[in-house]
N, C-alpha and C positions, 0 to 999 in steps of 0.2 A: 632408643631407635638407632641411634650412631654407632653405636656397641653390635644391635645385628646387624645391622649395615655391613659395618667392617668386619666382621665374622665370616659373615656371605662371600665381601669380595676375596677373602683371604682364599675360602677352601675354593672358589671358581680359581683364584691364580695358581694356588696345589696345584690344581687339575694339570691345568696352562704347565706348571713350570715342568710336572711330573711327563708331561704332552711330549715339550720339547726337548727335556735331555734326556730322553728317551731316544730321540732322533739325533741327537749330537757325538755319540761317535759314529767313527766310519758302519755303513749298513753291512751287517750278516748276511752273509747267503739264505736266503728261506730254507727248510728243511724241504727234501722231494716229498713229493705231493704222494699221498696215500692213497691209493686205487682203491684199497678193499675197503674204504670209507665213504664213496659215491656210488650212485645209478649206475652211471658210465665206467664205474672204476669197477664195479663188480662184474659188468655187462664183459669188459675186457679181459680181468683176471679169470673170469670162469671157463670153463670147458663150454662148447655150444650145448652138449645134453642137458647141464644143472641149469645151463641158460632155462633151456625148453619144460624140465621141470621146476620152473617159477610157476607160482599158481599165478592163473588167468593168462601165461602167455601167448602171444596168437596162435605160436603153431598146434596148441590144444583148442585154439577155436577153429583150427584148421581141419585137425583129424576129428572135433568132433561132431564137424559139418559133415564131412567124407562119411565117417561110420554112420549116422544118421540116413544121411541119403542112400547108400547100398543097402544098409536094412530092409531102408521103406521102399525098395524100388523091387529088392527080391522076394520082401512077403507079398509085395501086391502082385508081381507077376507069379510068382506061387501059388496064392490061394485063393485069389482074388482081391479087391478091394472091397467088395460088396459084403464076402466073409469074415470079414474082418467087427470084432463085436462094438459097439459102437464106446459100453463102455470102459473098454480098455483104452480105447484113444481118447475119451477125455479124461482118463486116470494119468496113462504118459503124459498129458499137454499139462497137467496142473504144475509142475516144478518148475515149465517155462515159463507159461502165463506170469506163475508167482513175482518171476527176474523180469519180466518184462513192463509188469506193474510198480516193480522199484522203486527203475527207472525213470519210468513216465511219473511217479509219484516227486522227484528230482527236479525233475522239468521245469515244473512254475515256478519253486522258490529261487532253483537257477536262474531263468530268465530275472526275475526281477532280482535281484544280486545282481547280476551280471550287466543289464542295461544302467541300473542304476551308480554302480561305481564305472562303468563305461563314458555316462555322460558326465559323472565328477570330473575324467581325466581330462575332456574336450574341454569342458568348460577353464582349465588349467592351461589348455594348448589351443587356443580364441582361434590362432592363423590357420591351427589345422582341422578344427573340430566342423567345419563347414564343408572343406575339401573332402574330408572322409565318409560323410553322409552323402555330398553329389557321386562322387566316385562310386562308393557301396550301390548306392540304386540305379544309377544307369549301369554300372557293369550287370548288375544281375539282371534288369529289364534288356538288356542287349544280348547277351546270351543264351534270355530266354528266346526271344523270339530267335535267334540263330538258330536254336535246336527245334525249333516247332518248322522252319524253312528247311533245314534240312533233313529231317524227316519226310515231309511233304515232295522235295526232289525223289530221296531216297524210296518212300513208298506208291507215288506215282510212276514213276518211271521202272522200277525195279521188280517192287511185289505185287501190286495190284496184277501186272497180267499175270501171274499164275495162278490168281483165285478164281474158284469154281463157283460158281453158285449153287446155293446148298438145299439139301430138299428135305433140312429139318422144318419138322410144322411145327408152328405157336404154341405154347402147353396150353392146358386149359386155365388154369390158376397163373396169373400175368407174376411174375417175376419184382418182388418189392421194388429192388432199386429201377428196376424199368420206370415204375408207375409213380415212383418219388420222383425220379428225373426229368422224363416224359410233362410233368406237371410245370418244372420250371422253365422259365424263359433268359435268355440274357439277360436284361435290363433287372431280374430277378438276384440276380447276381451280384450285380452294380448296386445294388437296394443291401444288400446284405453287406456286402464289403466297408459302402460307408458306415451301415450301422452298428457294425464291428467297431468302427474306430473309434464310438461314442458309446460305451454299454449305459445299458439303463439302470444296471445295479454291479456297482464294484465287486462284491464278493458272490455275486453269480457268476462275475466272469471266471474269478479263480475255479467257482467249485464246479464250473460246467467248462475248465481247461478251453476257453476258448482264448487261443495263445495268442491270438494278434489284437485283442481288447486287452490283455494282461502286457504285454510289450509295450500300448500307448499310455498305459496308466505304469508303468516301469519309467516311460521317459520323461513323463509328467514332473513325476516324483524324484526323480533324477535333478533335474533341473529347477525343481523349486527350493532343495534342501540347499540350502547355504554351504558353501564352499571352507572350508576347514577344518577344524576341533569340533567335529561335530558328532554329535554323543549316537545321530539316528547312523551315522556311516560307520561309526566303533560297530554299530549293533548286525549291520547289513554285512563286513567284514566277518563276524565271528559266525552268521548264518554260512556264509559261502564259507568257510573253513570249515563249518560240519556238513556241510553237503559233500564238499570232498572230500572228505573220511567217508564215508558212506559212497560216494561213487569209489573209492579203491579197493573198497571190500568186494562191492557186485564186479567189479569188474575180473578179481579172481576167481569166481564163481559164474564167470562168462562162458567156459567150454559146455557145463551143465546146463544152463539156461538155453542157449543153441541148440542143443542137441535135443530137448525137450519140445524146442520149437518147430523145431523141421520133423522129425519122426511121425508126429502125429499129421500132419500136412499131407506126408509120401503117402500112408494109409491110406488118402482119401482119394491119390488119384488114378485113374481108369488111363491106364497106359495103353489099351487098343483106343479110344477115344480120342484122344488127347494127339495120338501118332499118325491119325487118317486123317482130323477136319482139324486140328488148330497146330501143323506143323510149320505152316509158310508163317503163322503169326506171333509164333514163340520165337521160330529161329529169323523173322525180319525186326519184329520189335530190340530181341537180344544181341544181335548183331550191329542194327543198329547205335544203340545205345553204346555198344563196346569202342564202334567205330570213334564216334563223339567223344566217349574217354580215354582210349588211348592216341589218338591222332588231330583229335580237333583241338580240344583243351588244351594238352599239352602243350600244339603248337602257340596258339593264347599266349598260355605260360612264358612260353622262351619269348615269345614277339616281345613282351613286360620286360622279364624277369631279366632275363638274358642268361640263363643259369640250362640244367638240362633240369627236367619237370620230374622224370621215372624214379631216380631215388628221394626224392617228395612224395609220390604217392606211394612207392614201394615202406617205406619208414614211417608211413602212417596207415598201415595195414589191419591194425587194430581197429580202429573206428569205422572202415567197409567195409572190414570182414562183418562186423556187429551191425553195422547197417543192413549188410545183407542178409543174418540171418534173424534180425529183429523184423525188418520191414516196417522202421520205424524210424523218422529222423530222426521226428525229436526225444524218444528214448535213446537215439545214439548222441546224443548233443554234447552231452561230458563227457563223452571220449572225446568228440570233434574238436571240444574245448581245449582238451588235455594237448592232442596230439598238434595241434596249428602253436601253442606254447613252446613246445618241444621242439619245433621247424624253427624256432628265433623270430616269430610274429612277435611283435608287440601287445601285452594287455588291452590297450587301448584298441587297437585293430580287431583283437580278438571278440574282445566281449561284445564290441559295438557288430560287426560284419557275420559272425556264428549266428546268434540268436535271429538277426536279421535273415539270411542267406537261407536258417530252418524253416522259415515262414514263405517266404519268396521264391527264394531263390531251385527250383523245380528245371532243373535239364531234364531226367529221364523222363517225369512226368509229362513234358514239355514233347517228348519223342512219341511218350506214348499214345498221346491224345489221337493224333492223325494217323497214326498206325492200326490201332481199335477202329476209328472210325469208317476210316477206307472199307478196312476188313469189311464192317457191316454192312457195308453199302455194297459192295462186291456181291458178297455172298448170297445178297438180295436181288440181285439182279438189277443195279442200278452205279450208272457209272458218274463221278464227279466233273462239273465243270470247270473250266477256269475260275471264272465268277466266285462258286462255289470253295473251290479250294480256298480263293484269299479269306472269305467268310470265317472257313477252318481257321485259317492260322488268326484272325481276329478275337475269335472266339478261344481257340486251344493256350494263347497266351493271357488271355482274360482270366480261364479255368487254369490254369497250371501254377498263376500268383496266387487266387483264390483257392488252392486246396491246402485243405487240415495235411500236417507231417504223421498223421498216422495210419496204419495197418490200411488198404483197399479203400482210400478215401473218395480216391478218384471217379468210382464205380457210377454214382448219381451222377458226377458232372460231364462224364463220356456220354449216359441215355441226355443228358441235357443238349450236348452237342449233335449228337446223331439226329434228333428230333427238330432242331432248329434248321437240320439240314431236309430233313422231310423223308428218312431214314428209319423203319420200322420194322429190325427184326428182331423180335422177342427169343425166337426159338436159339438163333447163334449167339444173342445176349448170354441166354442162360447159357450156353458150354464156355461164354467168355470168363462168366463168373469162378467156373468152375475151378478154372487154372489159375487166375490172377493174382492169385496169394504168392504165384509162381514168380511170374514177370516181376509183381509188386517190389521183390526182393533186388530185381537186378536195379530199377527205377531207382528206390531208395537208396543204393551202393551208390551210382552215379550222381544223386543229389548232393549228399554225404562228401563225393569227393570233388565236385563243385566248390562245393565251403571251402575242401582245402587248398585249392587252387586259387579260391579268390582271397583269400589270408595272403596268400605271397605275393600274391598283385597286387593288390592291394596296401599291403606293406610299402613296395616300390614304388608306388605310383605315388602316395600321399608324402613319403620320407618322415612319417611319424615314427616316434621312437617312446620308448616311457620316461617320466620324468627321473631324474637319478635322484636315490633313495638319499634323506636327508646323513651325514657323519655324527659323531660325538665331537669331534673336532667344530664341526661347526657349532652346534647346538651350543657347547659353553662356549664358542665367540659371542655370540648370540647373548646369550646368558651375561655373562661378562662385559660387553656393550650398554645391555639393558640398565644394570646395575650401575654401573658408572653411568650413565645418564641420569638416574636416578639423582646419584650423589651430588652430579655438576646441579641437579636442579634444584636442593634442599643448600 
């Protein structure tokens, strides 16, 4: 035993001695840094064209939103939308669907990866892992309700007086999500929310993607695994290292999937329609919502940050661009991930504040609510009270925590608000539906770039950093301590 004993400490002091007269003459200059070896190094050496053809770069998610949308805007005022054979548009939408389903197929082992080594790191940083949970949720429950207030200035004041009231009649066949919505009540909501937070069957949650019963069984599990050498966190590591190999593939295959997406969409809409009765609510919703993200948040931003906010959002164009033409948070969620990485977030920020922010954290949605609603009541012949309006925003920040990050979710929980307000019109329901695949996209851009916004605040506000990654230097100190106490103790 004294023979390996001293074998051991011998090749740990090699180590040690090979360590230090390594560092004993005077230090070399480093060799210059090789550019055509990094991201950044190639991003700089290249020309901007070879840049742009990089597969999945954004400016091809760029042109292949553009080409998409003129197509679908010249066949439909060409030939119709009505002419158009039905199944040729769901033969286009199948390539996108496919990338879209990927994605969202990503989503849940993401989240639970990501919450789950999120709470390791808190639980590592005690002083901070408190701070970052109060901070993450009242910023995002403050915000929301900002954009649900100002929306409600913005659509009282502004657009409601130019709506007309409408002289479409009721269909005869009521409109699903009407009669889905219509059926629910607030307190309906509040019932489902907590029920959410407790599923009745763990692996229903996963396989019915209900992502905010999978996020509390993430932090569950988070927080119960023991803190070290632990063989379930080796395992959770190498899941999220294959998840990201697979989000870097789909994401060069992102011009295509976009472009699959929108095309089939443009098809379907009736541009005389769409130009008469829902102009004031495309162009107050969108404007809106623009306003909020370039002027409101920003400013947010700088009040925090103290930085300028536009090359932030401009440098993380990838992820709203996908956002906007997914219509889909939480399929955009591994870019969102990628991209708040690449700003100099913190892991620990990131993982905890993303996956949260996908769930909650709802600005456009939050715009859109009282903007729909108005509309319908408008166009019904029916004008809101004060009273009234607070009810909205009670209500609209309820519904904007509580909606799913996917595709027109919102749609039930708009007929839920309209109705609680005593608000019944089936007929401008159905033309709302018609377009909201439309707005949906801007909503979900604005969500998207909330996340990235609160990544940087968030960052600032808590002064969390990641833990620094353990040396080899250390490790045989370590090693070599061990050992010799060993010796002192035998």
């Amino acid at each position: 035993m004294a023979d390996s004993r001293t074998s051991a400490i011998e090749v740990v002091d090699d180590k040690k001695i090979h360590h230090r007269s390594s560092f004993t003459p005077p230090q070399e200059q480093p060799p210059p840094l090789d550019l055509t070896t990094s991201a950044e190094g190639e991003n700089i050496k290249k020309p901007w064209y070879k840049r742009w053809m990089e597969p999945g770069h954004v400016s091809q998610i760029i042109v292949a939103a553009v080409i998409a949308l003129a197509i679908g805007l010249g066949v439909s005022a060409g030939i119709g939308s009505d002419n158009i054979p039905e199944a040729a548009i769901v033969i286009l939408e199948i390539p996108g669907r496919l990338w879209l389903r990927a994605l969202q197929a990503a989503v849940i082992p993401m989240i639970v990866c990501a919450m789950i080594l999120a709470i390791q790191s808190l639980r590592e940083i005690t002083s901070g892992g408190k701070v970052l949970g109060r901070w993450t949720v009242g910023y995002y429950v403050l915000t929301t309700v900002f954009a649900i207030a100002f929306s409600i200035v913005m659509t009282s004041q502004v657009w409601a007086p130019l709506m007309q009231v409408s002289d479409i009649e009721d269909p005869d066949k009521p409109n699903k999500a009407w009669t889905d919505g219509s059926d629910r009540k607030p307190h309906d909501i509040v019932q489902t929310l907590f029920d959410t937070l407790v599923p009745s069957n763990v692996f229903g949650a996963f396989a019915n993607n209900e992502l905010l019963s999978v996020l509390v069984i993430a932090i569950v599990v988070g927080y119960l695994i023991k803190p070290g050498n632990s063989s379930i966190l080796h395992a959770v590591n190498e899941v999220n290292d294959m998840i990201a190999r697979v989000i870097a593939f789909l994401i060069k295959i992102a011009p295509l999937g976009v472009f699959h997406l929108i095309l089939p969409n443009m098809f379907k809409l009736d541009i005389e329609e769409v130009g008469t009765n829902l102009g004031i609510l495309i162009g107050g919703s969108i404007s809106s919502m623009l306003i909020h993200l370039w002027i409101l948040l920003p400013i947010i931003y700088f009040a925090f940050v103290r930085k300028n906010p536009y090359p932030v959002w401009l440098k993380s164009s990838k992820a709203w661009i996908t956002a906007w033409g997914t219509a889909s948070s939480a399929g955009t969620m591994p870019l969102t991930l990628r991209v708040c990485r690449e700003r100099g977030n913190p892991d620990v920020v990131v993982d905890f504040a993303v996956p949260l922010g996908t769930l909650i954290n709802m600005d456009g949605t939050s715009i859109y609510f009282p903007m729909v609603v108005v509309f319908l009541a408008e166009t019904s012949g029916k004008s809101l009270n004060p009273g009234e309006y607070i009810l909205l925003v009670l209500l609209s920040t309820l519904c904007a925590i509580g909606t799913t990050p996917i595709p027109s979710s919102s749609l039930v929980l708009t007929v839920m608000i309209a109705t609680s307000l005593g608000i019944d019109n089936q007929g401008m329901f159905g033309v709302v539906v018609a377009i909201d695949w439309f707005i949906d996209r801007f909503r979900t851009m604005v969500n998207v770039s909330g996340d990235i916004f609160a990544c940087g605040i968030l960052t600032k506000v808590t002064g969390l950093r990641d833990p620094e990654p353990v040396t080899h230097d250390e490790i045989v100190q370590v090693q070599s301590d061990t050992i010799r106490s060993n010796d002192d103790r035998v």
